[in-house]
ZAVO-149331 format. One record per residue: x, y, z of N, C-alpha, C, CB in turn; residue number from 1. Coordinates in Angstrom, 1 decimal. Glycine has a CB too. Layout:
# residues N
+--------+--------+--------+--------+---------+--------+--------+--------+--------+--------+---------+--------+-----+
!  neast ! nnorth !    nup ! caeast ! canorth !   caup !  ceast ! cnorth !    cup ! cbeast ! cbnorth !   cbup !   i !
+--------+--------+--------+--------+---------+--------+--------+--------+--------+--------+---------+--------+-----+
!      X !      Y !      Z !      X !       Y !      Z !      X !      Y !      Z !      X !       Y !      Z ! NUM !
...
+--------+--------+--------+--------+---------+--------+--------+--------+--------+--------+---------+--------+-----+
# end
This chain:
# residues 84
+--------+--------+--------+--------+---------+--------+--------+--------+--------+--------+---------+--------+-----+
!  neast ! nnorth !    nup ! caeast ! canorth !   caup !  ceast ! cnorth !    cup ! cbeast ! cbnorth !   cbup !   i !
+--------+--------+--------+--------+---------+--------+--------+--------+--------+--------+---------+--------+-----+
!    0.9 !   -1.2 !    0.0 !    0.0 !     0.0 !    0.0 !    0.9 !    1.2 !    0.0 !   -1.0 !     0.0 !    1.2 !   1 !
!    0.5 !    2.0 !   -1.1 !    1.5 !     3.3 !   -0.9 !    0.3 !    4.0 !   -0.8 !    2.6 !     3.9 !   -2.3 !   2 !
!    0.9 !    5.5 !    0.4 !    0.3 !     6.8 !    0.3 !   -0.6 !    7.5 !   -0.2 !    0.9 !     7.3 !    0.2 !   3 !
!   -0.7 !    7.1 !   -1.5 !   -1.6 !     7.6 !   -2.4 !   -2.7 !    7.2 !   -2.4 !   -1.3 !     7.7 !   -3.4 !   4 !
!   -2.4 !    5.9 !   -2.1 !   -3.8 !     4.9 !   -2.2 !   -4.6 !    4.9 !   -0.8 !   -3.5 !     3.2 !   -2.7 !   5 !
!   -4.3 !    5.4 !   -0.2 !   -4.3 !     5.4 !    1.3 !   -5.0 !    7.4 !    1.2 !   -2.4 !     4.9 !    2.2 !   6 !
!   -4.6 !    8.4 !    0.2 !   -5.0 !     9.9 !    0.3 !   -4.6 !   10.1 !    2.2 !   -7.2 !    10.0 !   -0.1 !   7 !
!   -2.9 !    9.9 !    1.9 !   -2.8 !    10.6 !    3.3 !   -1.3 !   10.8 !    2.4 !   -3.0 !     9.6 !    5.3 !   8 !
!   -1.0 !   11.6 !    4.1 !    0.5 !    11.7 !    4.3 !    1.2 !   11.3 !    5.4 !    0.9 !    12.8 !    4.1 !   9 !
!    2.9 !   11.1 !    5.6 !    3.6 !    10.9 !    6.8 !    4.3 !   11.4 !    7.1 !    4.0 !    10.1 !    7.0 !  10 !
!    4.3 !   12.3 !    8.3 !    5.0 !    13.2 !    8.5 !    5.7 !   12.9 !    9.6 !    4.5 !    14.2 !    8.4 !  11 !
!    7.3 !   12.8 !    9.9 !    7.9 !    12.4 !   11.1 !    8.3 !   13.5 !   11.8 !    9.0 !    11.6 !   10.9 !  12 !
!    7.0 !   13.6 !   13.4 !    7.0 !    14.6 !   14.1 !    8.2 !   14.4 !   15.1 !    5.7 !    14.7 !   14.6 !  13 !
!    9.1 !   13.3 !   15.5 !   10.2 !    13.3 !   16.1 !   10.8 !   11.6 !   16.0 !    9.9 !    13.9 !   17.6 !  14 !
!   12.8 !   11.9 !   16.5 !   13.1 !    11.2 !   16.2 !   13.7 !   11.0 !   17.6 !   13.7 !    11.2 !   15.0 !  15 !
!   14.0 !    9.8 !   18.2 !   14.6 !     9.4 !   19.3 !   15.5 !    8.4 !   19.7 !   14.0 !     9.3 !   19.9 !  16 !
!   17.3 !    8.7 !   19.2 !   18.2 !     7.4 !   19.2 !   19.1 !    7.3 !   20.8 !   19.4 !     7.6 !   17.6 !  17 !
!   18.9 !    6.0 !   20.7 !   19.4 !     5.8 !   21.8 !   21.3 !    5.6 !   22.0 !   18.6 !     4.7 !   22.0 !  18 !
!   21.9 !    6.0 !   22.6 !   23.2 !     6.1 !   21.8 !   23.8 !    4.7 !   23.5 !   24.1 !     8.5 !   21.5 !  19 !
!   23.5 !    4.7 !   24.0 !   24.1 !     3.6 !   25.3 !   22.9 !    2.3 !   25.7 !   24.4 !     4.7 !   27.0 !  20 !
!   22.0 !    3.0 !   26.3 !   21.6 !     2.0 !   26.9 !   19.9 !    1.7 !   26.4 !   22.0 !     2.2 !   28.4 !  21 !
!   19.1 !    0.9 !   26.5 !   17.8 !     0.7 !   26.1 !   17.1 !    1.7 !   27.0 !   17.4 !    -0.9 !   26.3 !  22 !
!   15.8 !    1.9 !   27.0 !   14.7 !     2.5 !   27.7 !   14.2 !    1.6 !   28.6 !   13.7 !     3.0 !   26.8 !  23 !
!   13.9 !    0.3 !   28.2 !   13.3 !    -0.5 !   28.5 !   14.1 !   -1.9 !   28.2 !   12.1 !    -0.4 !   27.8 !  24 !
!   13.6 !   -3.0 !   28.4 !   13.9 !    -4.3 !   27.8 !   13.4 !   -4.5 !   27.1 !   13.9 !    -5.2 !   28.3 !  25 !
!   14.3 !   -5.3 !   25.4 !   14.0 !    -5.2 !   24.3 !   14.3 !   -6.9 !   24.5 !   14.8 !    -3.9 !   23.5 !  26 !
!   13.0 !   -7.7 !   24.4 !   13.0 !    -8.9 !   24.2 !   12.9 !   -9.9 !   22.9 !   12.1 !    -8.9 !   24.9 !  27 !
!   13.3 !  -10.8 !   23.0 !   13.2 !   -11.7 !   21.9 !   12.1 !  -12.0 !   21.5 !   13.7 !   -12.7 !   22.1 !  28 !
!   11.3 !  -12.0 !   22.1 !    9.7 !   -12.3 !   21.6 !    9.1 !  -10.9 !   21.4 !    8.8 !   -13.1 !   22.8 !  29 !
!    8.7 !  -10.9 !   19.8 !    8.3 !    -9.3 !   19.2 !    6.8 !   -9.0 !   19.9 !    8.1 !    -9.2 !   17.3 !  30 !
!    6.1 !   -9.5 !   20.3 !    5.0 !    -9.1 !   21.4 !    5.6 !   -8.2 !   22.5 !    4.5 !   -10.5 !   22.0 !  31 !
!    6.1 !   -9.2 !   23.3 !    6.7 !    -8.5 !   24.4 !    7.1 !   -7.5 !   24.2 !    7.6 !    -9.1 !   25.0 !  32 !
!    8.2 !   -7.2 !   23.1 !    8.6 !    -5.8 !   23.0 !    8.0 !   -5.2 !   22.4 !    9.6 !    -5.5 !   22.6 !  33 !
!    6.8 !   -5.5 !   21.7 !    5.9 !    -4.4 !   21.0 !    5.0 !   -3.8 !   22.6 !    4.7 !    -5.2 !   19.5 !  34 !
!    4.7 !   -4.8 !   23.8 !    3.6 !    -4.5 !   24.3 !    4.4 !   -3.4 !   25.5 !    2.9 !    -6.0 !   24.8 !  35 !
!    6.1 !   -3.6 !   25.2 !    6.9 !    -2.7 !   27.4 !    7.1 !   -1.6 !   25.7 !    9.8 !    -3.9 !   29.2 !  36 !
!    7.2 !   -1.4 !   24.9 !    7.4 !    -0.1 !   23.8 !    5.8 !    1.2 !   24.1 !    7.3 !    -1.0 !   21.8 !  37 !
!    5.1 !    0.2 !   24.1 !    3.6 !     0.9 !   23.8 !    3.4 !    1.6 !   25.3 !    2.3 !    -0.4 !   23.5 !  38 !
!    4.5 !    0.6 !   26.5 !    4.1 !     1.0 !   27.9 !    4.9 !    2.3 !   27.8 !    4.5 !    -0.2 !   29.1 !  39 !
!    6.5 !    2.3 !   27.4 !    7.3 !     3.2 !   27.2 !    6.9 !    4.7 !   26.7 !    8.0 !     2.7 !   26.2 !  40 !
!    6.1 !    4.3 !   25.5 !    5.2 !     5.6 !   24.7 !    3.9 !    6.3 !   25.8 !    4.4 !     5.0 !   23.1 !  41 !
!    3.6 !    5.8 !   26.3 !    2.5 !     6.1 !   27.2 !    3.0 !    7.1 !   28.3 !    2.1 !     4.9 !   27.9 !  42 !
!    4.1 !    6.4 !   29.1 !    4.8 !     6.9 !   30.1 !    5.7 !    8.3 !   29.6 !    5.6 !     5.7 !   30.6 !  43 !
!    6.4 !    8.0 !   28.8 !    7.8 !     9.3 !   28.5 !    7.8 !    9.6 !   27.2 !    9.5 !     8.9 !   28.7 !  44 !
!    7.0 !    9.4 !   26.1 !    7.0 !    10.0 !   24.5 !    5.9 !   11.2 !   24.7 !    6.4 !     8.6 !   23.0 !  45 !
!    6.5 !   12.7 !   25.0 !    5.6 !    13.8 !   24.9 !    5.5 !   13.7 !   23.6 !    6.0 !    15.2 !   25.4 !  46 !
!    5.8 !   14.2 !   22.7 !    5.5 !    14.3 !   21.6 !    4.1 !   13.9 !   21.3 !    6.4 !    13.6 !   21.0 !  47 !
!    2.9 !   14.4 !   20.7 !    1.8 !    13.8 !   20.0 !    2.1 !   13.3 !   18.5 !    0.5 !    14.8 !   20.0 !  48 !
!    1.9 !   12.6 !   18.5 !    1.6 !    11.2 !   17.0 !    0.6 !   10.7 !   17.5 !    2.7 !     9.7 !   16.7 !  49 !
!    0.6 !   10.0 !   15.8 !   -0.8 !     8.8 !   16.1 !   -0.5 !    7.4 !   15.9 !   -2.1 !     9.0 !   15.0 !  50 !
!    1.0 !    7.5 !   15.9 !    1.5 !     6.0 !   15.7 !    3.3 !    6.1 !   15.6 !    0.8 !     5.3 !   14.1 !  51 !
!    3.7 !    5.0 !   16.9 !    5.2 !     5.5 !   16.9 !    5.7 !    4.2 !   16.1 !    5.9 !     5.8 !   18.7 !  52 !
!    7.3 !    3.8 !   16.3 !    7.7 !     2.8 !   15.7 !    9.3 !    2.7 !   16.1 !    7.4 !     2.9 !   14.2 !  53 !
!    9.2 !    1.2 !   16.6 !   10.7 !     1.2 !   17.2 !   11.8 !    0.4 !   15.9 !   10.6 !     0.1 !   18.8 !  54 !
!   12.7 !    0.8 !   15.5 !   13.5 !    -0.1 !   15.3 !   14.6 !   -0.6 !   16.1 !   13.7 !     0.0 !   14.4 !  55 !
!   14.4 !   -1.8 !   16.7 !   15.5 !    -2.3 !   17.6 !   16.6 !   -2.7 !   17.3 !   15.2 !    -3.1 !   18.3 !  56 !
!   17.1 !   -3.5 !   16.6 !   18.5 !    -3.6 !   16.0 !   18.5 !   -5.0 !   16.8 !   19.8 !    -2.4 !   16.4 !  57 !
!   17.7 !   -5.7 !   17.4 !   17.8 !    -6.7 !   18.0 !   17.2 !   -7.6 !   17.0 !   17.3 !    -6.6 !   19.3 !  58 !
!   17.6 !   -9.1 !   17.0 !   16.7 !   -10.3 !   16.4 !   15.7 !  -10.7 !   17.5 !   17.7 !   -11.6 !   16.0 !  59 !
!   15.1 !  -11.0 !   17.0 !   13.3 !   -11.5 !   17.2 !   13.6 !  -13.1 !   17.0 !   12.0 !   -10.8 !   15.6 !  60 !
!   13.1 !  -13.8 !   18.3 !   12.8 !   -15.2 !   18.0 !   11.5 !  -15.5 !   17.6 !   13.1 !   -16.0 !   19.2 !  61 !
!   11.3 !  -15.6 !   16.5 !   10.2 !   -15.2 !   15.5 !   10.8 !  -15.3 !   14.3 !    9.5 !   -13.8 !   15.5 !  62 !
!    9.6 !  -15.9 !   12.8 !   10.0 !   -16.0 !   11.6 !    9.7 !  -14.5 !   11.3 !    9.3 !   -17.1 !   10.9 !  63 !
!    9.0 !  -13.9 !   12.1 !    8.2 !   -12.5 !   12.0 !   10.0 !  -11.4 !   12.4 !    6.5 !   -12.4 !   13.7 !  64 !
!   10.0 !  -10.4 !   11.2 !   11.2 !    -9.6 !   11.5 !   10.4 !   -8.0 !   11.6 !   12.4 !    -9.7 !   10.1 !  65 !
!    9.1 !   -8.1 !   12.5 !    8.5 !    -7.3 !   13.4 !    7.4 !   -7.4 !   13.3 !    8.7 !    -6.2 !   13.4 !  66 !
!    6.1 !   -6.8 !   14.0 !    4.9 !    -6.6 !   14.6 !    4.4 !   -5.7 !   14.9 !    4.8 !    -7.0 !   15.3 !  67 !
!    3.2 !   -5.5 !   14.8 !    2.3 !    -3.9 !   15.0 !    0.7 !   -4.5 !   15.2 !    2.3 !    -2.5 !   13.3 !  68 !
!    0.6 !   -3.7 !   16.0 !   -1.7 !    -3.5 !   16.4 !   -2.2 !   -3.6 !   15.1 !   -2.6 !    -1.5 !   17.3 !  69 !
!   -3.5 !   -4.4 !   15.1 !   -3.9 !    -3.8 !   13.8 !   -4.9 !   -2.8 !   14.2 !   -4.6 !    -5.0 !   12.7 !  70 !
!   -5.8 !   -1.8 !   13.6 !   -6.7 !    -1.1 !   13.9 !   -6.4 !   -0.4 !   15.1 !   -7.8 !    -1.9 !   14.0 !  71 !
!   -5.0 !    0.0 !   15.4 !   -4.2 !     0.9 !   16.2 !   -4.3 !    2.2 !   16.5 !   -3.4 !     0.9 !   15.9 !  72 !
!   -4.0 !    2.6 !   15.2 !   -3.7 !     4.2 !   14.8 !   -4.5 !    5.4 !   15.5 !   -3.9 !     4.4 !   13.3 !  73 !
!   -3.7 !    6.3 !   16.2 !   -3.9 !     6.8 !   17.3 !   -5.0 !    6.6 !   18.7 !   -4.0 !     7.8 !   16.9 !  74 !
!   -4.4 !    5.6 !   18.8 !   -4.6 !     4.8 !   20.3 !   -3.4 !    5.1 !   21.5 !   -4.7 !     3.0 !   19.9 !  75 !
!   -3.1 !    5.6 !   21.9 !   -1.9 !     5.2 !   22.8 !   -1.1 !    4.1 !   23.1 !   -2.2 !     5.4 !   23.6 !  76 !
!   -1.7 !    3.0 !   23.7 !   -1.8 !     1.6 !   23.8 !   -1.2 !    0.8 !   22.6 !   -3.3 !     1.2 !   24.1 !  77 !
!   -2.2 !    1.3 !   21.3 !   -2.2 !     0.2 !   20.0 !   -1.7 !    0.9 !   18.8 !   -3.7 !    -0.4 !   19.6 !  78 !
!   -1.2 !    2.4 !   19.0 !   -0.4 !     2.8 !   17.7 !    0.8 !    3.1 !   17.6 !   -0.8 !     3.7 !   17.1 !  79 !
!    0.8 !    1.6 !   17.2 !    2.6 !     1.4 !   17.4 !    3.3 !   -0.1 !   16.9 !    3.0 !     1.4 !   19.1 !  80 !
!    4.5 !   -0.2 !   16.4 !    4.8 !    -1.4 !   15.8 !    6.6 !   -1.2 !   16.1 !    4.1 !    -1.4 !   14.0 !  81 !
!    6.8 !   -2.4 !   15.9 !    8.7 !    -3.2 !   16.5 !    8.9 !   -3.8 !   15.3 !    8.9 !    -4.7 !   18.1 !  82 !
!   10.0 !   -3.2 !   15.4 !   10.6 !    -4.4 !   14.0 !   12.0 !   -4.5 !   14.3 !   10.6 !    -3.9 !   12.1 !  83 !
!   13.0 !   -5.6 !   14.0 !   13.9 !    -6.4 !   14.1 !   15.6 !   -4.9 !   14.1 !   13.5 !    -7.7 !   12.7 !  84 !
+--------+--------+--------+--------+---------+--------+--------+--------+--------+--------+---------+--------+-----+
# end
């Protein structure tokens, strides 16, 4: 699905790299770390969006090389997705 077909746009209201240590624990199972991410955004992402997105740099014990809510998008809780 591209943008167009969708009649939106994406605009990246902020960026946040971590240069030492994690925020959280960044688990092997992409659930888990989609579910302490979503806890993360809740707690300390001021920023308003309607959907954040981690990339961890970590492998996933999963054939899955990430995960996201479906029917999410600006939810707090559910707009949000992990990938590998």
């Amino acid at each position: 699905i591209y943008k167009e077909q969708l009649n939106t746009r994406i605009v990246l209201v902020a960026m946040e790299t971590w240069a030492t240590d994690n925020k959280f624990t960044i688990s092997e199972n992409p659930l888990v770390t989609l579910r302490e991410f979503m806890k993360y955004r809740r707690d300390f992402i001021r920023e308003k969006s309607d959907a954040v997105h981690l990339f961890s740099g970590s492998r996933f014990q999963s054939s899955r090389s990430g995960i996201a809510h479906t029917g999410g998008i600006c939810s707090l809780l559910k707009g949000g997705g992990v990938n590998e």
